[in-house]
KOLLUMDREN-376448 format. One record per residue (C-alpha): residue in three letters; z, y, x. Coordinates in steps of 0.1 Angstrom, whole numbers, padded with zeros to 4 digits, always signed. Layout:
ALAZYX/...
end
This chain:
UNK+0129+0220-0397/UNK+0104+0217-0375/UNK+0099+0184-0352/UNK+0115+0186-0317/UNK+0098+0172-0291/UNK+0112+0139-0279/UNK+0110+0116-0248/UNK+0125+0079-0243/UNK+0136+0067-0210/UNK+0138+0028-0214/UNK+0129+0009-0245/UNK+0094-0006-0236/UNK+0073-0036-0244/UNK+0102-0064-0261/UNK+0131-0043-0259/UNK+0150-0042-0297/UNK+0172-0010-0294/UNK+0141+0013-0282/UNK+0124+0006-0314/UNK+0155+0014-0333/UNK+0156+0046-0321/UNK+0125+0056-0322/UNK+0122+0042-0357/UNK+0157+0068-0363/UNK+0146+0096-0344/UNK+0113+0096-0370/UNK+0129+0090-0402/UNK+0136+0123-0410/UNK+0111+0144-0391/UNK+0136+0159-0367/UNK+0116+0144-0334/UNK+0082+0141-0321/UNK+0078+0115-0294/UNK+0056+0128-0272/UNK+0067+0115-0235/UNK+0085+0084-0222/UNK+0092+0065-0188/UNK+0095+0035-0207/UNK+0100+0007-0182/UNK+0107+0011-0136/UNK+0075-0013-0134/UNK+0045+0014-0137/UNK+0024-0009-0150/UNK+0045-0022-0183/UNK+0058+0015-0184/UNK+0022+0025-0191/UNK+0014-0001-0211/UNK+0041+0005-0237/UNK+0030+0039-0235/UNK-0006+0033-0245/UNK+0008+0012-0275/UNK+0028+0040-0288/UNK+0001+0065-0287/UNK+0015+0084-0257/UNK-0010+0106-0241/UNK-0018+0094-0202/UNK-0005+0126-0184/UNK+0031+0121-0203/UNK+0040+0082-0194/UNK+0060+0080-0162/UNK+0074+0050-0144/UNK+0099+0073-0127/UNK+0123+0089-0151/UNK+0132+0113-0128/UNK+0095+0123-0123/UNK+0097+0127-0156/UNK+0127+0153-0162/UNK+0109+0176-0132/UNK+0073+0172-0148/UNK+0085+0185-0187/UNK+0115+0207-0174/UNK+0084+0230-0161/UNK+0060+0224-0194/UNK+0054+0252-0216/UNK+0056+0220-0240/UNK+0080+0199-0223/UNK+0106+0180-0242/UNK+0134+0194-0263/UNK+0154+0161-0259/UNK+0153+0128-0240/UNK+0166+0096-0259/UNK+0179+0070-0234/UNK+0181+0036-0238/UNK+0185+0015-0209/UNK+0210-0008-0193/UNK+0243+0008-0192/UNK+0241+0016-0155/UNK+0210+0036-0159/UNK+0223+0059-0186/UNK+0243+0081-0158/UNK+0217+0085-0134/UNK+0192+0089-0160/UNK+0213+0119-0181/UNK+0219+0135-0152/UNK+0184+0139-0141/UNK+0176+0155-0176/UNK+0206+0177-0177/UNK+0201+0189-0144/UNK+0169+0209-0159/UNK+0185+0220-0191/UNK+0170+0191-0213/UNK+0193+0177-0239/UNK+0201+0146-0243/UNK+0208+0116-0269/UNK+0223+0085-0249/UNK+0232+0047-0265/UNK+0268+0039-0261/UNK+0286+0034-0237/UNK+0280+0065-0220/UNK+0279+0046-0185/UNK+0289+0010-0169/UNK+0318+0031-0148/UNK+0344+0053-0153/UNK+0331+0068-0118/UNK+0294+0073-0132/UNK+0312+0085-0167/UNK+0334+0116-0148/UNK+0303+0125-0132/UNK+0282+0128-0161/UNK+0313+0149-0177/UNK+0307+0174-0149/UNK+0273+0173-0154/UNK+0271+0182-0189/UNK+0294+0208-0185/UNK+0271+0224-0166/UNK+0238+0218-0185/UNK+0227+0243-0210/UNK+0215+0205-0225/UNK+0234+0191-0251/UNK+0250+0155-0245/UNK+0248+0132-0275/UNK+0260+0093-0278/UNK+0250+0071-0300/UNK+0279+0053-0318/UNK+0250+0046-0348/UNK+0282+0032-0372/UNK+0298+0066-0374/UNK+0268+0074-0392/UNK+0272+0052-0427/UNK+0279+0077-0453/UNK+0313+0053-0467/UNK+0327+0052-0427/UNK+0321+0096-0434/UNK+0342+0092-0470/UNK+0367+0071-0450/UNK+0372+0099-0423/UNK+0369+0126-0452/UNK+0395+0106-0475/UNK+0422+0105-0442/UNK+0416+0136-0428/UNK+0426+0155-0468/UNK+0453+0126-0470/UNK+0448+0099-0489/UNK+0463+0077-0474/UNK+0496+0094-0460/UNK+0508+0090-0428/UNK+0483+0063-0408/UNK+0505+0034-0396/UNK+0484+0007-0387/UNK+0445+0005-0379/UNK+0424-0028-0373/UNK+0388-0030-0364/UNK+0368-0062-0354/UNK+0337-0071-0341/UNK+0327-0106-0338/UNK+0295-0122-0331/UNK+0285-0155-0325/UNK+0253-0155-0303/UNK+0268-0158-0271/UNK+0286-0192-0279/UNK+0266-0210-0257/UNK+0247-0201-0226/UNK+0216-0179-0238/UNK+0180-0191-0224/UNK+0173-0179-0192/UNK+0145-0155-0210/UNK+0167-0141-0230/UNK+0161-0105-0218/UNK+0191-0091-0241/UNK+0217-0110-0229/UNK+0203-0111-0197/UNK+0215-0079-0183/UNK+0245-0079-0211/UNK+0258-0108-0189/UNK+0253-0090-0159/UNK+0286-0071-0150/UNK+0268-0046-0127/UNK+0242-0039-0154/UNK+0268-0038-0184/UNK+0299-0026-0169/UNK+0320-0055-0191/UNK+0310-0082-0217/UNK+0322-0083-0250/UNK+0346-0055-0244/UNK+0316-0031-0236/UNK+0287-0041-0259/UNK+0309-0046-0291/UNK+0346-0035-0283/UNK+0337+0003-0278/UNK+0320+0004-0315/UNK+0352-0010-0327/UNK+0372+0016-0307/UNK+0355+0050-0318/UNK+0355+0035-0352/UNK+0392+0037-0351/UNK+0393+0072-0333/UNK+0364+0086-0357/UNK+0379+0075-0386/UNK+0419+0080-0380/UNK+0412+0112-0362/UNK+0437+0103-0336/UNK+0437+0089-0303/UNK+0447+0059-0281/UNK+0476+0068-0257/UNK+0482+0033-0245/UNK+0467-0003-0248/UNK+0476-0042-0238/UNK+0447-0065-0235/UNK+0433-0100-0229/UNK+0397-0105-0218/UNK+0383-0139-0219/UNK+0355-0155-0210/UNK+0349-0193-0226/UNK+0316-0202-0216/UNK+0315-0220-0181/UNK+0302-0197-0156/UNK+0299-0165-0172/UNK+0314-0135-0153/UNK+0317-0107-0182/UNK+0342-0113-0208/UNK+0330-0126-0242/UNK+0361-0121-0261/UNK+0385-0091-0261/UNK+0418-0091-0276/UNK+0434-0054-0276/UNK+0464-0038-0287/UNK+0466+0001-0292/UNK+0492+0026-0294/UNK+0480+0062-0310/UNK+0485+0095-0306/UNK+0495+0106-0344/UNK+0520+0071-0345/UNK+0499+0045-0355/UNK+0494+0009-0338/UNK+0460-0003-0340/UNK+0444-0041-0330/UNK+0410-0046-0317/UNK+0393-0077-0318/UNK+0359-0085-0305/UNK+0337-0114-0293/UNK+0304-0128-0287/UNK+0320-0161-0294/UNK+0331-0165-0331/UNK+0311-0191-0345/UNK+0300-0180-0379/UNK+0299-0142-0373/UNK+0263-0127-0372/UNK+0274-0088-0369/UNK+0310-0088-0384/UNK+0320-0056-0382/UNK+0349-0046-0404/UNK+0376-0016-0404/UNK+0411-0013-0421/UNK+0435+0016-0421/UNK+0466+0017-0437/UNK+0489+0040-0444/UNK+0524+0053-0462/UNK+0505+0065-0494/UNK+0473+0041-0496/UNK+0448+0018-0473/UNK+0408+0018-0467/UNK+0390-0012-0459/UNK+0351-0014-0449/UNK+0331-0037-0432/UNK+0295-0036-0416/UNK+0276-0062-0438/UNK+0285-0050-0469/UNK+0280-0009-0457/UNK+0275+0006-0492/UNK+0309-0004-0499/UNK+0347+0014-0493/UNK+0375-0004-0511/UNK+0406+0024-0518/UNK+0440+0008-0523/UNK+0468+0028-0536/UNK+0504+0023-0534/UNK+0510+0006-0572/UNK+0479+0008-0576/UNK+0444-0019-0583/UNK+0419-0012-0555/UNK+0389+0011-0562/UNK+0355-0002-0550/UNK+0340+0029-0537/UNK+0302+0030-0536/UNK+0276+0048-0516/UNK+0260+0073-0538/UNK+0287+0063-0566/UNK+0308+0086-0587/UNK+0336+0086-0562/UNK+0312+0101-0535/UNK+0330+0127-0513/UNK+0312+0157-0497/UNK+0311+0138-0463/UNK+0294+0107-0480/UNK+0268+0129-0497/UNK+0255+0149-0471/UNK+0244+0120-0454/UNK+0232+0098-0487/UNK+0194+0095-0489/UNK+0183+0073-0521/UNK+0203+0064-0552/UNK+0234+0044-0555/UNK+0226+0009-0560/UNK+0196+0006-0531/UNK+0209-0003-0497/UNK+0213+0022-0470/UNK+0226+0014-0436/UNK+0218+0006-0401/UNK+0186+0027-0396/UNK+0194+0053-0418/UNK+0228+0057-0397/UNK+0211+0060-0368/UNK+0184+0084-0384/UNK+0221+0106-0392/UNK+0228+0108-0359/UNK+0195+0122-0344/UNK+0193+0144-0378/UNK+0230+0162-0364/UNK+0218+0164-0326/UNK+0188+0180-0339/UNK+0208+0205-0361/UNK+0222+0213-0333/UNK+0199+0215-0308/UNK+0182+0242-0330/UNK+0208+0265-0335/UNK+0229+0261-0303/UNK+0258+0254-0324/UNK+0282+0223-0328/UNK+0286+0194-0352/UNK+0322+0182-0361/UNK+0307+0147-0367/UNK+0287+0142-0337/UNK+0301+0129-0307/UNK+0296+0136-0270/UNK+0305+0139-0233/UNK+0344+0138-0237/UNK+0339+0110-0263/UNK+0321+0089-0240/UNK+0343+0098-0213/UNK+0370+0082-0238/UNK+0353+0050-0244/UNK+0343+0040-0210/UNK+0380+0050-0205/UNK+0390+0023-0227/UNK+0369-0002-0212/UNK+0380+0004-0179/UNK+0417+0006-0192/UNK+0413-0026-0210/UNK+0398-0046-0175/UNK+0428-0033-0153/UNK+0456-0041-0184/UNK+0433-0079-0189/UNK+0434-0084-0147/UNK+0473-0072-0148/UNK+0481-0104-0174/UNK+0480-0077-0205/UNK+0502-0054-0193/UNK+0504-0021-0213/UNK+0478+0010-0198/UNK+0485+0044-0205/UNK+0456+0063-0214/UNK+0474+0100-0214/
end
């Protein structure tokens, strides 16, 4: 496959999660970067440019510039990879797939569930595809997991938990801290914990189970003085197939680095997974001793082998997962077609769904939301 051509809106000088794309979007030769407005101040937006070899005449320090001046180049960009605060990423899509340019957007899709309906629309009428990020649904054992539920294995699902905790928000962060800066920021983020951590946890469960939440109770907390975004989310889920499912998530267990695990039990058999340890799916049966299921292993389903790189035995996991997910969207993106692992509009619709149902359920004492 030839390289698409890419651009980057955010993701400049300092910022982690640009370089993690941009590292992803080049691992497997699917994307060119070619053009970026990589920061709103002209002169640091330029500068990062320089750094990353961007030719003059493609860095912008107006992304909106930006999706007019490629839309009308006979070499413009295929795809734009945003990766901003979460109130930009509406705005910012929108402008792109106004003038038919695809695009790959980190989760969550937007800070609001106002700015995430629009977007919907928007989409839906772009011949651009929408692509979001949810980098964890790229591990090739969370694709087995899916695989092993969806032919089975595990009966009837009754009962899902997924958690996420951290431990770096504990404290107050240093006032340079330019990641938890915004991330703090309610108008920037849209939430705390519940938004940076708690929607991973959520499509987890939905990607996996294959079903989806019909109603939730939840209990947002904040436990560091003067901090206006929750750092700990407690969340209870009903699902459309029957199963009950608990979230937890904070930015405020001590001892966690990047603890995310999943479980899914059912009639016949249960799954568990977890983050640190990716190359690894344990398999319990009813009656049974649990299986260690590896990455690349014997036990390797179709799912988990398309998206397998090296041998089993070598670790394989956050990069490469995100490398997976711009490999589909650019699959796609050639042939015009559709991906029944990749996820888009409507599943960003869901998640800021679940955000905003989780704040009004936390603000009404837990009281249960329906989601129908």
């Amino acid at each position: 496959m030839a390289p698409l051509k890419l651009g980057m809106v955010g993701g400049g000088q300092g910022a982690f999660i640009g370089g993690v794309h941009r590292m992803a979007s080049r691992l497997d030769g699917c994307f060119d970067l070619v053009a970026g407005a990589f920061s709103s101040d002209p002169t640091r937006a330029h500068a990062s440019a320089a750094e990353l070899g961007i030719a003059a005449d493609r860095s912008y320090a107006d992304f909106r510039e930006m999706a007019k001046v490629e839309a009308a180049r006979p070499d413009g960009i295929d795809a734009v990879s945003i990766v901003t605060p979460n109130h930009l990423h509406g705005p910012i899509a929108e402008a792109f797939l106004a003038h038919d340019i695809s695009v790959i957007c980190d989760k969550p899709m937007t800070a609001t569930l106002a700015q995430a309906e629009s977007l919907m629309s928007a989409a839906q009428a772009s011949k651009g595809h929408f692509f979001l990020t949810h980098n964890y649904t790229g591990y090739p054992m969370i694709r087995q997991a899916k695989q092993m539920v969806a032919e089975g294995a595990l009966g009837d699902i009754r009962f899902i938990e997924a958690n996420y905790l951290q431990d770096w928000l504990s404290e107050a962060p240093d006032a340079d801290n330019k990641q938890a800066k915004w991330r703090l920021d309610a108008a920037q983020a849209g939430g705390g914990a519940i938004g940076d951590i708690g929607t991973h946890a959520y499509n987890l469960a939905c990607f996996v189970s294959g079903q989806h939440a019909t109603a939730l109770s939840a209990m947002l907390t904040s436990n560091v003085a003067g901090r206006m975004v929750d750092d700990d989310a407690r969340v209870a889920l009903r699902f459309s197939g029957g199963a009950r499912a608990h979230i937890w998530a904070s930015q405020v267990a001590i001892g966690h680095e990047n603890d995310l695990t999943l479980a899914v039990y059912g009639s016949k058999g249960a799954l568990r997974w977890a983050q640190e340890n990716p190359n690894v799916l344990w398999f319990s049966e009813l009656g049974k001793a649990p299986q260690m299921l590896t990455r690349g292993g014997a036990s390797a389903n179709s799912s988990a082998s398309a998206v397998t790189r090296i041998p089993a035995g070598h670790p394989e996991g956050y990069l490469e997962a995100f490398a997976t997910l711009y490999r589909e969207a650019a699959q796609v993106i050639k042939s015009q077609g559709e991906s029944r692992h990749t996820l888009g509009v409507e599943d960003g619709l869901d998640g800021v769904r679940f955000v905003d149902a989780c704040q009004r359920s936390s603000r009404g004492q837990a009281f249960w939301v329906d989601l129908q």
